[in-house]
C-alpha positions as CSV (number, residue, x, y, z in Angstrom):
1,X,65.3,94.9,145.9
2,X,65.5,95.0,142.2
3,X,69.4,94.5,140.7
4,X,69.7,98.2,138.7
5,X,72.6,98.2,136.1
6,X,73.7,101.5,134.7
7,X,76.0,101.5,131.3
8,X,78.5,103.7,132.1
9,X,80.2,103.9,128.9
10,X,79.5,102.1,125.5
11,X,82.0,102.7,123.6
12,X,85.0,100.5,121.6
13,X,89.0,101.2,122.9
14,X,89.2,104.7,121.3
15,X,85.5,105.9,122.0
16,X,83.0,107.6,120.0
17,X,84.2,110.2,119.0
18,X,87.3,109.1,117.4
19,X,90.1,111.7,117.4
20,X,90.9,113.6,114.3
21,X,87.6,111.8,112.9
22,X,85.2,113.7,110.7
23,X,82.5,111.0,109.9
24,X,79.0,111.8,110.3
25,X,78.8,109.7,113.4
26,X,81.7,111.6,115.5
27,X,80.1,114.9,113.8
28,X,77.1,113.5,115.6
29,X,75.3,116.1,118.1
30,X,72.9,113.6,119.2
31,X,73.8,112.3,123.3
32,X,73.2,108.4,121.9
33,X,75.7,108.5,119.5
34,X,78.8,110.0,122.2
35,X,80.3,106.9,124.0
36,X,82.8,106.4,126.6
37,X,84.9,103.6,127.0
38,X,83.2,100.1,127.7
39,X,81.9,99.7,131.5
40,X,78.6,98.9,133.9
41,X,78.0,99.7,137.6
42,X,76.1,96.7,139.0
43,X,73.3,97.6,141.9
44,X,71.5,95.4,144.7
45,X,70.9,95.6,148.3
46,X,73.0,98.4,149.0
47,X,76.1,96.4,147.0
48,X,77.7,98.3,144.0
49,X,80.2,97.3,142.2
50,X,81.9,98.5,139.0
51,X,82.9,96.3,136.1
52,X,86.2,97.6,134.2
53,X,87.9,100.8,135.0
54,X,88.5,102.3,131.5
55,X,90.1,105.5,131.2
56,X,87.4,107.4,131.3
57,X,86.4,106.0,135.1
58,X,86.1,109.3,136.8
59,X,84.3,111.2,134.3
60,X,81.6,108.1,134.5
61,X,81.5,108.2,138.7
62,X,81.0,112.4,138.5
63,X,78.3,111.9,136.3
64,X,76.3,109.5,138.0
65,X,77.1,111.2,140.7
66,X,78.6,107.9,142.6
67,X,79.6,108.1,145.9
68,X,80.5,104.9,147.4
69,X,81.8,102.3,145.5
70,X,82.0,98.7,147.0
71,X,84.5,96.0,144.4
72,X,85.5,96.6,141.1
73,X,85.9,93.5,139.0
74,X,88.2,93.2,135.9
75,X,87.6,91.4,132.3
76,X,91.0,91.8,131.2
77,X,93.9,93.6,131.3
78,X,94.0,96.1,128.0
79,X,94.4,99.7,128.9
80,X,90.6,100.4,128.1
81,X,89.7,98.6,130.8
82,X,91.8,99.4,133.5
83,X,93.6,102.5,133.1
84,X,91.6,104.7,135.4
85,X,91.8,102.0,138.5
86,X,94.1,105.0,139.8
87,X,91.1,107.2,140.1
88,X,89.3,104.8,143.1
89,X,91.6,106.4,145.2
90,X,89.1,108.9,145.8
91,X,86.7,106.4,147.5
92,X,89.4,105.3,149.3
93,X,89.7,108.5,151.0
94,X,85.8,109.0,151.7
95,X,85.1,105.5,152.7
96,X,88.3,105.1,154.7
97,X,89.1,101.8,153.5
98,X,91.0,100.1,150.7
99,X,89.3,99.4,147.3
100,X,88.4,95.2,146.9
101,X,89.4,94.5,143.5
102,X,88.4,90.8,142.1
103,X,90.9,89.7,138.5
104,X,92.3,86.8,136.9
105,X,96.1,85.9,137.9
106,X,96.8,86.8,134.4
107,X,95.5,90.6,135.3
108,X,96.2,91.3,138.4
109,X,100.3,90.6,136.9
110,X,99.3,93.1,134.4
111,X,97.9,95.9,137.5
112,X,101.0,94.8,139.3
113,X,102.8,96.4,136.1
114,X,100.9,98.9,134.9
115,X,100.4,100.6,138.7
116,X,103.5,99.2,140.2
117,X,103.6,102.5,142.2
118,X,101.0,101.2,144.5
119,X,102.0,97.6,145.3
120,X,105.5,99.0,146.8
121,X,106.6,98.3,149.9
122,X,106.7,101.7,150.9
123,X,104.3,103.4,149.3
124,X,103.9,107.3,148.3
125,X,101.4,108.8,150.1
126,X,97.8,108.9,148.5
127,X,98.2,106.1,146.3
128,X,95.2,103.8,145.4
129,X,94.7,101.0,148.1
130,X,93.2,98.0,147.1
131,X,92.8,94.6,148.3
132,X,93.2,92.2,145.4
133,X,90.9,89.0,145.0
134,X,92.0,85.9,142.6
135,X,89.1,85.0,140.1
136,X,89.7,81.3,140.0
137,X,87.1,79.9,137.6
138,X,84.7,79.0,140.1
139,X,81.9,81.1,141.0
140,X,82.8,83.5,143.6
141,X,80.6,85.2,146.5
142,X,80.4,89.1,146.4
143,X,77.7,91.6,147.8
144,X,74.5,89.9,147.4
145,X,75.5,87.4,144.2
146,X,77.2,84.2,143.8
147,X,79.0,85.8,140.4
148,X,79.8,82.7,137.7
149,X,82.6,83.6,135.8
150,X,82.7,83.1,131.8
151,X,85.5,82.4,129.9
152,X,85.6,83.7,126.6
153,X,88.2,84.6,123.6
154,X,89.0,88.2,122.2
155,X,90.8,86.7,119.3
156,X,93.7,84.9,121.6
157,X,93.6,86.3,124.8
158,X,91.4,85.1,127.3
159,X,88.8,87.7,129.0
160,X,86.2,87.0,131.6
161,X,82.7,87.7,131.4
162,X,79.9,87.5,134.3
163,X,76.7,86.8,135.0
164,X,75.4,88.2,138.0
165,X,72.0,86.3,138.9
166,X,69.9,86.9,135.8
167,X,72.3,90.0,134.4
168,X,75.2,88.4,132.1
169,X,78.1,90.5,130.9
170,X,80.6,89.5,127.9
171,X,82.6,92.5,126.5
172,X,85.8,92.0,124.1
173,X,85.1,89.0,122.7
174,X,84.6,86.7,119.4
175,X,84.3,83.2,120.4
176,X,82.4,81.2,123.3
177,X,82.8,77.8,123.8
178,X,79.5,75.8,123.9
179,X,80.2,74.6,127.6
180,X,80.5,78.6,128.6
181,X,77.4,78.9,127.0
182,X,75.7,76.8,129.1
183,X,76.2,79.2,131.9
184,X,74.6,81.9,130.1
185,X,71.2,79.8,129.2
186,X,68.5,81.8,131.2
187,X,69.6,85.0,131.6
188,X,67.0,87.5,131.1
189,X,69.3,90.1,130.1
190,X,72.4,89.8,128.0
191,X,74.7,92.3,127.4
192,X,77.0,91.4,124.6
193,X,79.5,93.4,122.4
194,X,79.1,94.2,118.6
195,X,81.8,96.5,117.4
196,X,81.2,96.9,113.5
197,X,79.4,95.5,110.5
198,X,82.5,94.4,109.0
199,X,84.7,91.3,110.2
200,X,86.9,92.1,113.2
201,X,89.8,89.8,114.7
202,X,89.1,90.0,118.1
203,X,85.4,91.3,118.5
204,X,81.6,90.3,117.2
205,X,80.3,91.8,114.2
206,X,76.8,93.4,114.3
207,X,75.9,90.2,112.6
208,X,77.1,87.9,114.3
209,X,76.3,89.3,117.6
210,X,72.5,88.9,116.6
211,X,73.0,85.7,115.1
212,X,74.8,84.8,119.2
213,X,71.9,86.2,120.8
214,X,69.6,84.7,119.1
215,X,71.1,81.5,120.1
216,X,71.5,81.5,123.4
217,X,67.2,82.7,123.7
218,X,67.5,85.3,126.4
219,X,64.8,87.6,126.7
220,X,66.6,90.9,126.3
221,X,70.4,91.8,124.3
222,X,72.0,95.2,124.7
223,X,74.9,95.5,122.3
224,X,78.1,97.4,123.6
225,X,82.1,98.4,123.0
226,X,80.7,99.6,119.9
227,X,82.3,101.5,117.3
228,X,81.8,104.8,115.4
229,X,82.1,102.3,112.5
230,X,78.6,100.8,113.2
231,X,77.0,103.6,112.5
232,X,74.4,106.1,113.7
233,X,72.8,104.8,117.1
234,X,69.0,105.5,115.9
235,X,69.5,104.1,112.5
236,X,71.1,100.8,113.9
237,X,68.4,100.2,116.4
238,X,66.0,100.6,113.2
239,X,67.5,97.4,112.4
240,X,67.5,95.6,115.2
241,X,65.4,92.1,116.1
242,X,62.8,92.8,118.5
243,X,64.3,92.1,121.4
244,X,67.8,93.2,120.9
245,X,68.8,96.9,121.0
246,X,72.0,99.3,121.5
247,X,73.0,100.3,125.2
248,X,74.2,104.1,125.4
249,X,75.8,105.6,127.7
250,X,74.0,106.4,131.0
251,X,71.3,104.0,130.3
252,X,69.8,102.2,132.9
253,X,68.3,98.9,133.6
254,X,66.4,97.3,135.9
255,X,66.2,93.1,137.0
């Protein structure tokens, strides 16, 4: 069975539309150009799993009409990537089971914090459940894939990407080491994030996000945790490399 791999938002921390914003790309009517916050839901074998849990988690799910969810699997710990781990609760009640959640040491102290509620000793009743997994560096068995994480930098911090047999997956970031790299080479699809045309401290320019994928030769680049800053979604893709376009939200893939 084919890996499928559904965007489920595409969007930077504040999402396109901004609030209070009046430029002619949150004026935008056109479906391309509305983005939630960054996520993908990974598909094989019967296996799904979700990566990132941004705050607009349960809006994604309704709308692609998900009903069973197998692991979520964290980046990193800022908010637009894990505040809506509250919402799996809902799976917990139709599957009957807790949630398996895979994160760095350095997250899972920040999900310890941010939902302390549900790691008391006696908790409320209806809280999330989840069973939480240490990423260690190492690749790491789940579903159907050996997953190999990849470290790389947004500005200081330290965020994880994936790849996922031939599906790689690097959000939040603006620097990659040339041994992390490596683990990318021979992907044949590379999703990658390009917030802006202008320089960023902690995330790829357009620019420089072509300029990566063009490096590491994979077949195919989908851009993401983009930013009503970059601009109209059909004019951008004018511009594009062959071989390199913008996700949107709801956009689907297949391995």
């Amino acid at each position: 069975m084919a890996m499928k791999v559904t965007f489920l938002g595409t969007g930077t921390s504040q999402g396109v539309p901004l609030i209070a914003c009046n430029c002619h790309v949150c004026r935008s009517e056109i479906p391309f150009d509305k983005r939630l916050r960054t996520s993908v839901m990974v598909e094989e074998s019967g296996f799904r799993l979700v990566i990132d849990t941004g705050p607009d988690f349960r809006q994604q799910m309704l709308r692609e009409q998900v009903e069973r969810l197998d692991a979520v699997v964290f980046t990193h710990e800022h908010k637009d990537h894990i505040a809506g781990l509250d919402d799996i609760r809902a799976f917990n009640f139709s599957q009957n089971k807790a949630m398996d959640v895979y994160a760095s040491e350095r997250v899972q102290i920040a999900l310890r914090r941010e939902f302390s509620y549900i790691f008391e000793d006696n908790p409320y009743p209806g809280i999330p459940k989840i069973n939480l997994h240490s990423i260690e560096g190492h690749p790491f068995a789940l579903g159907p894939w050996s997953i190999i994480p990849i470290d790389v930098f947004h500005y200081k911090l330290p965020v994880l990407g994936f790849r996922i047999g031939d599906f790689t997956y690097i959000t939040d970031a603006n620097a990659i080491e040339d041994a992390e790299k490596e683990k990318i080479a021979g992907s044949k699809v590379l999703v990658l994030n390009a917030l802006r045309r202008e320089s960023h401290i902690s995330h790829f320019t357009l620019e420089q996000a072509i300029a990566l994928s063009r490096e590491l030769k994979v077949d195919k680049t989908y851009f993401t945790h983009i930013s009503h800053q970059l601009g109209l979604h059909k004019e951008v893709e004018k511009e594009l490399p062959e071989g390199i376009s913008l996700a949107y939200d709801g956009l689907t893939i297949l391995l």
